[in-house]
N, C-alpha and C positions, 0 to 999 in steps of 0.2 A: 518721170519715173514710171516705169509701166507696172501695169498692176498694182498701182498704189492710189485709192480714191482719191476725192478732191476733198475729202474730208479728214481724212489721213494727211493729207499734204499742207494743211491749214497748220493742225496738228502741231506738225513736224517744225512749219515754221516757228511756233509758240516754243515749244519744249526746244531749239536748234536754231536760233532767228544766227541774222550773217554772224559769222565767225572772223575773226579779227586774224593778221598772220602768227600774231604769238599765241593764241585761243588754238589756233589747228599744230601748232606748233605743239603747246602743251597736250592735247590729245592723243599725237601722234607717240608721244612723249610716253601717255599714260599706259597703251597700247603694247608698246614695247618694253613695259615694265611686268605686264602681265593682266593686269586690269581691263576690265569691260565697260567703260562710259557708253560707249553706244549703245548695247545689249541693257545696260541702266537706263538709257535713254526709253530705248523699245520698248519694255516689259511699263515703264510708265503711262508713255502711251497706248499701249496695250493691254488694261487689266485681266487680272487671270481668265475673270470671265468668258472675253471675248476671246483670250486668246486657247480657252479649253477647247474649243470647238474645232482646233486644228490640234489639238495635244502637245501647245508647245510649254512646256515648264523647263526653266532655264536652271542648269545646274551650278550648284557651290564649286567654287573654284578648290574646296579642300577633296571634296571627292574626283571631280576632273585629275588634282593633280595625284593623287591615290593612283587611280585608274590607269594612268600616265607611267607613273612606277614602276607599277607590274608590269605593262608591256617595255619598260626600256629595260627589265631584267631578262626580256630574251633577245633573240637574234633581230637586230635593224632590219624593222621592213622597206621594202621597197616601194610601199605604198599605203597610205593611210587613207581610209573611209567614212565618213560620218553618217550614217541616215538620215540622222532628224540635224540638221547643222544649227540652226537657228542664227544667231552671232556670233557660230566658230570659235567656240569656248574651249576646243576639245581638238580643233585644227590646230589653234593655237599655241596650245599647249606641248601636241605634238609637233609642230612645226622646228618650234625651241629644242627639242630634244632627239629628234633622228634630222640632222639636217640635210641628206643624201633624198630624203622621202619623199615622193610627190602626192599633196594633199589633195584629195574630192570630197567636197561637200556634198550632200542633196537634200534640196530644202524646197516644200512645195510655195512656202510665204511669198512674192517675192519682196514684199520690204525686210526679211529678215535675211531675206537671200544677198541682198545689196547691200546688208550691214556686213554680213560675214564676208563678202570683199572687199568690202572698205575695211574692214581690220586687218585683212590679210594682206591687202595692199603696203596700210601703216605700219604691217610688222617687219614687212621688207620679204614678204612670200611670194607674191602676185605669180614673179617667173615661172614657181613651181607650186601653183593651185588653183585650181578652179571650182565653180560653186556650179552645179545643176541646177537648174530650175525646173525640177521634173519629181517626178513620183519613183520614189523609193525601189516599189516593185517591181515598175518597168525596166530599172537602169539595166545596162552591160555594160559588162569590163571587161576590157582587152587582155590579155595577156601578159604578163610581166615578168622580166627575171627578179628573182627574189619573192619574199612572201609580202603578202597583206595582210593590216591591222583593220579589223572593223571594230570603232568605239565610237560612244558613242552613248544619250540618250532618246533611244525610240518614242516617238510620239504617242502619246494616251488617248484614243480617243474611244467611246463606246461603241458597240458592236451597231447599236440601230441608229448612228451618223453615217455610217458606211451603206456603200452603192450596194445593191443585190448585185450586178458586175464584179462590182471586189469580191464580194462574200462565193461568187462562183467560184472565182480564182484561188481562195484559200482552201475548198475543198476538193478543187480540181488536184491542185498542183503538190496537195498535201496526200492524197491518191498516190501520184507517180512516185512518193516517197515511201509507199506502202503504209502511211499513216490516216487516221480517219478524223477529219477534223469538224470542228463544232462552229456553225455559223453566228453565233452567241459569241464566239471571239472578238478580241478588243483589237485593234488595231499594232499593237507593240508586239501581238501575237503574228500578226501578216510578217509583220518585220523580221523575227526570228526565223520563221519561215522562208524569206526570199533571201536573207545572208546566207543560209545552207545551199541557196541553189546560185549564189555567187564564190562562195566560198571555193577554195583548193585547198589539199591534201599540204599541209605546213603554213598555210591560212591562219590567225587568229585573231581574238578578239574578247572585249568587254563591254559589256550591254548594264548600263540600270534602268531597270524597269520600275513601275507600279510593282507589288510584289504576289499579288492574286493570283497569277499564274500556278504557284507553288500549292498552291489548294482546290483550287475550282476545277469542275469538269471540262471548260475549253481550254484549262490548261496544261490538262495531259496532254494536247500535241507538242506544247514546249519543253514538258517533262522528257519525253520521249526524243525529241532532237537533241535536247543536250543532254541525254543519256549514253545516245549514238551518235547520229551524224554531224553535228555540233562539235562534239568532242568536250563535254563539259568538264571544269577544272576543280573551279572552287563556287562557293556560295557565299555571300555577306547579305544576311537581312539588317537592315535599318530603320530602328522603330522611329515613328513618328516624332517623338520625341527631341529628334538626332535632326531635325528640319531637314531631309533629304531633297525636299523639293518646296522653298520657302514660300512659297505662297499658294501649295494645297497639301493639306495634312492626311501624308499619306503611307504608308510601310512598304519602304523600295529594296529591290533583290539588286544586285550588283553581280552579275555571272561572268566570270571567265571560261576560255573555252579555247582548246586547239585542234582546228579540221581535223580527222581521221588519226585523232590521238585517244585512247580511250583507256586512262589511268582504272586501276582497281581499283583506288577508293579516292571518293572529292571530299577537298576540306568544305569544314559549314561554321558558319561562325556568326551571330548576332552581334547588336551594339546598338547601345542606348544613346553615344553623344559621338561625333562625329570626330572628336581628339581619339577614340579609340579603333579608328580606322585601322592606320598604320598598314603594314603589309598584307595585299590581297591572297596571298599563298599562304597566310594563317589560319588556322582552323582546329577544328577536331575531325580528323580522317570518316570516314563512314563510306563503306564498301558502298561500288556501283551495285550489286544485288539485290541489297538492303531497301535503295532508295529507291528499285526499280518494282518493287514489291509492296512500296509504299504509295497510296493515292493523295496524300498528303502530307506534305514535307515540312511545312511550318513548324508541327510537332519535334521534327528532327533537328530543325533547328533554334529552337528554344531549348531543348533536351543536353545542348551542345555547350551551356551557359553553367558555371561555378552555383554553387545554392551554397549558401550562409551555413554554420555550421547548426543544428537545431532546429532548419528551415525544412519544409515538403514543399510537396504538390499541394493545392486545394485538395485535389481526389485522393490522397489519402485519410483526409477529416470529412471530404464530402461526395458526398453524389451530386451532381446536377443534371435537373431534366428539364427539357423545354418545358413550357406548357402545352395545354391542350389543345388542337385545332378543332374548332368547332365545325366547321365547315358549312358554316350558312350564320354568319353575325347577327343577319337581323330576323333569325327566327327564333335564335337560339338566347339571345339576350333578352332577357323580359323587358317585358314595355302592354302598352295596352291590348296588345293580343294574348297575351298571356295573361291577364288580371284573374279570373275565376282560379289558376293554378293554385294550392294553399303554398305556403311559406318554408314548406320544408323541403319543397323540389327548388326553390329559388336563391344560388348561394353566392352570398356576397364575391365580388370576383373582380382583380386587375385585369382589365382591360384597355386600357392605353400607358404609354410608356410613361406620359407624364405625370400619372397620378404614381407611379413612384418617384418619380424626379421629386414632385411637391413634396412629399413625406418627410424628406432632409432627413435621412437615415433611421426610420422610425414610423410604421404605419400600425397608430393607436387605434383610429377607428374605421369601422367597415360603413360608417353609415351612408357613404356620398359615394357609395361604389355603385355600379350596375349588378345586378343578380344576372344569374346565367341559370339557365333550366338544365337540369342534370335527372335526368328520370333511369331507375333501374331497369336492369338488364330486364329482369323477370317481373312484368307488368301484374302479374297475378298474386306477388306477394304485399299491395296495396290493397285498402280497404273498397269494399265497393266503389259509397260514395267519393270519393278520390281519384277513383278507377276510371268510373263516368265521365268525372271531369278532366280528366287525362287522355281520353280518346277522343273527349270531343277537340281538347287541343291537336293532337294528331292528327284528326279528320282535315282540321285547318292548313297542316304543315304538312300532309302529302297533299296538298289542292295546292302548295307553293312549289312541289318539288322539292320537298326539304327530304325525299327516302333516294332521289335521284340522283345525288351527287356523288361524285370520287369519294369524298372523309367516309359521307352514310353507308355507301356501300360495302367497304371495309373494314365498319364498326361491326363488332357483336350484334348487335343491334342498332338499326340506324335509326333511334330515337335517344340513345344512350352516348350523351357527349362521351363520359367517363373524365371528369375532373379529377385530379390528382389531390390528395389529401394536403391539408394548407400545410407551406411550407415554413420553418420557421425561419428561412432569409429569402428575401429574393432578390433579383437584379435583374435590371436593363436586358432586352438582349441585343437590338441595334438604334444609334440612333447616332447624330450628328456630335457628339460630346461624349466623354468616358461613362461606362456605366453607373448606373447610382445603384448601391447594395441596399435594401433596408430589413431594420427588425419586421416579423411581421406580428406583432403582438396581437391584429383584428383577427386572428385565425381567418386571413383571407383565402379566398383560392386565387389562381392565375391562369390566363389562356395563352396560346402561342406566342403574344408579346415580350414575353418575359420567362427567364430560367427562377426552377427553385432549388435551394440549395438543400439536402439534406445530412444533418450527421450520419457516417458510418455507425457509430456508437452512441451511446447518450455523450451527451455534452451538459455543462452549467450553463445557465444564463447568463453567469457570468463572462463564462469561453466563447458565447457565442457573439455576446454584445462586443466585448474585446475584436473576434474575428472581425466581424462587418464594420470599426472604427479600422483595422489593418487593412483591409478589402477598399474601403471610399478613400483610404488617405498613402496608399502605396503606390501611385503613379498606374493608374490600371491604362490609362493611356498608351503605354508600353507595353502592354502584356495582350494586348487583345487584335484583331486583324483590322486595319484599315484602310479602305478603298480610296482612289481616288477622288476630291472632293470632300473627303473627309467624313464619311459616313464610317463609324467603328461598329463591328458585328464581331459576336463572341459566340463560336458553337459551342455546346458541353460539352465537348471534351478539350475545346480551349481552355476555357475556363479552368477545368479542374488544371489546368497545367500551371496555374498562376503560380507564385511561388509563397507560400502564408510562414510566420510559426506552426509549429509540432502544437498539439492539444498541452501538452504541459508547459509549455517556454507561454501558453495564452493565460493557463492557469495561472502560473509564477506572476504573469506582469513584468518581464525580463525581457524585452522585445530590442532589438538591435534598432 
């Protein structure tokens, strides 16, 4: 098998030792039922790990066959495409359903490449498919009567896995589209990118991605193709939740799209479990203009979702704001070069994620917190001696560079963090697991790590203690963004999108 170590092939023997005639019998059996034993076999042998590093995450056969759907609701292509093929889960599928089609995989693995012909073979395809063992980017394709399907899901991989070669190519060639693109780009971003320059005019296709695109800055290049050139249709976000991709917890976009077709308005449509898939050309309409006006679209498609009756936004009961970036940790957090400071420049302060996490919904005391030096604007409304002993600290921290940086030099004053008055909730703002809300009964403060919640209005302590029990125990798993890998990050003005009880239904104790 080329391209497949001697360690792999040991492997292979262990997980695949000889096969008996009824054992291939039955596989071939399993194959043409719909099922992926081999693609079970691979991903066994291949833990997600190892196999992130090429972006291959193998798709649920309920979204494959979703995906499937929509494209058999339009006109039979004459040719189906896969980018990331892996075990031709997606060949497969369409294989069964336009049987006129001739299927092309490209798949750079090639143990994965060999599996997805040997499926293809066992489904009784072989005649009309073949698998590239090439790079996505490079392919070309010939000419054909009738249209093509590109489905399919594009490989994940990080921007700094990729060649500076590649990284040339996507701002070369995203140039000639008259688009400026960001070398910060992921990989499933090249992808989108080289299906526009394979694509023709009645061309089309469905892509699940990672769902980052939809927010981040290198994902306006994708905003912007499937605004235009793309031909974008509809949108389905898939929260985490909904295991879109089983073995990294991650919030996948699913885009449909028709070359040089460019509807007034695409549907947008979230979904928490993957039963509520159902038809891709469902949604809530929202004009191209709208969303071409928008630098972030998650919003738009959260915004797209039924709210309970009685239910808001967080951001109508609250404000949230990051915290403060100090912009120099360790000048700025006391420790022994700060000792002479007296105690009222030094205020208890979260500084790592996990001292909320520990709290378990409830941060009683500040004593085991680090202090942060927060000195005022106007140095001359301190007493002398305080004064003294405040310049001699400064004298110290511009001998480190602490007046030198990006934060200080944009501060008022760049001695003056400016911590934000203690919040009385706070929460998480990124970390590998859902965020943790807590009381902050220590009157803490917080730094960049973490959001504080503030009421609009006064609130009871009773409304608020109530909130942050609906906050830890409402699936916030689902409401907030998550990367590939499973890293969840919540900006403020995600957050406030969460969806809570109204201040009175917290009051009442009536909670759905």
């Amino acid at each position: 098998m080329p391209g497949v170590s001697e360690t792999e092939r040991k492997k292979l023997a262990t997980h695949l030792p000889d096969q008996s005639a009824e054992d291939l019998a039955s596989l071939r059996s399993d194959i043409r039922r719909g099922e992926d034993p081999l693609g079970g076999q691979f991903t066994r042998l291949r833990g997600p790990a190892e196999r992130r590093t090429l972006g291959a995450t193998y798709t649920p056969p309920l979204i494959v066959a979703a995906m499937l759907e929509w494209a058999t609701a339009r006109t039979a292509p004459g040719r189906v495409v896969d980018p990331g093929t892996g075990s031709g889960r997606f060949l497969l599928e369409a294989g069964r359903r336009f049987p006129k089609a001739y299927l092309l995989g490209v798949e750079v693995d090639p143990l994965a490449a060999l599996i997805a012909r040997a499926n293809l073979a066992a489904a009784g395809f072989a005649h009309r498919a073949r698998v590239e063992l090439c790079d996505y980017r490079s392919l070309r394709l010939p000419q054909i009567d009738g249209s093509t399907l590109f489905i399919g899901n594009p490989p994940y991989v990080r921007h700094h896995l990729l060649s500076s070669e590649w990284k040339r190519w996507l701002t070369t060639t995203a140039r000639s589209h008259g688009i400026v693109a960001s070398q910060l780009a992921g990989l499933h971003v090249h992808f989108y990118l080289a299906t526009v320059g394979l694509a023709r005019p009645g061309d089309f296709g469905a892509f699940i991605t990672a769902a980052e695109w939809l927010d981040v800055n290198y994902g306006k290049l994708v905003r912007e193709l499937f605004l235009d050139e793309l031909g974008g249709q509809s949108l389905i976000m898939v929260e985490p939740s909904a295991r879109p991709f089983p073995d990294a917890a991650s919030t996948a976009a699913i885009s449909t799209f028709e070359t040089g077709h460019r509807p007034d308005s695409i549907r947008l449509r979230r979904i928490g479990d993957l039963a509520e898939l159902g038809d891709l050309r469902e949604g809530t309409p929202v004009r191209r203009e709208r969303l071409a006006t928008e630098s972030r679209w998650t919003q738009l498609l959260r915004a797209a979702r039924p709210v309970p009756s009685g239910y808001v936004e967080l951001g109508e009961i609250c404000r949230v704001h990051r915290g403060q970036v100090t912009g120099s940790n360790r000048i700025w957090i006391a420790g022994n070069h700060s000792a002479e400071l007296p105690p009222s420049l030094l205020f208890p302060t979260v500084t790592r994620a996990r001292e909320l996490f520990a709290a378990h919904g409830t941060l009683e005391d500040a004593t085991p917190l680090k202090r942060v030096i927060d000195l005022p604007v106007d140095l001359d409304a301190m007493g002398d001696g305080v004064r003294k002993l405040v310049e001699r600290f400064l004298r110290w921290a511009k001998q480190m560079g602490a007046h030198t940086g990006y934060i200080a030099k944009n501060r008022r004053a760049w001695w003056s963090v400016g911590l934000r008055e203690p919040p009385p909730i706070m929460a998480t703002y990124m970390a590998r697991r859902p965020p943790a809300f807590v009381l902050n009964q220590a009157g803490a403060r917080y730094i960049n790590i973490a959001h504080g919640l503030y009421p609009r209005e006064p609130l009871s302590s009773l409304v608020i203690t109530r909130l942050v029990a609906h906050l830890s125990a409402s699936g916030a798993l689902a409401r907030g963004r998550t990367y590939a890998g499973g890293l969840m990050k919540f900006e403020p003005r995600e957050m406030e999108r969460m969806i809570v009880p109204s201040a009175d239904l917290l009051a009442q104790g009536s909670l759905a």
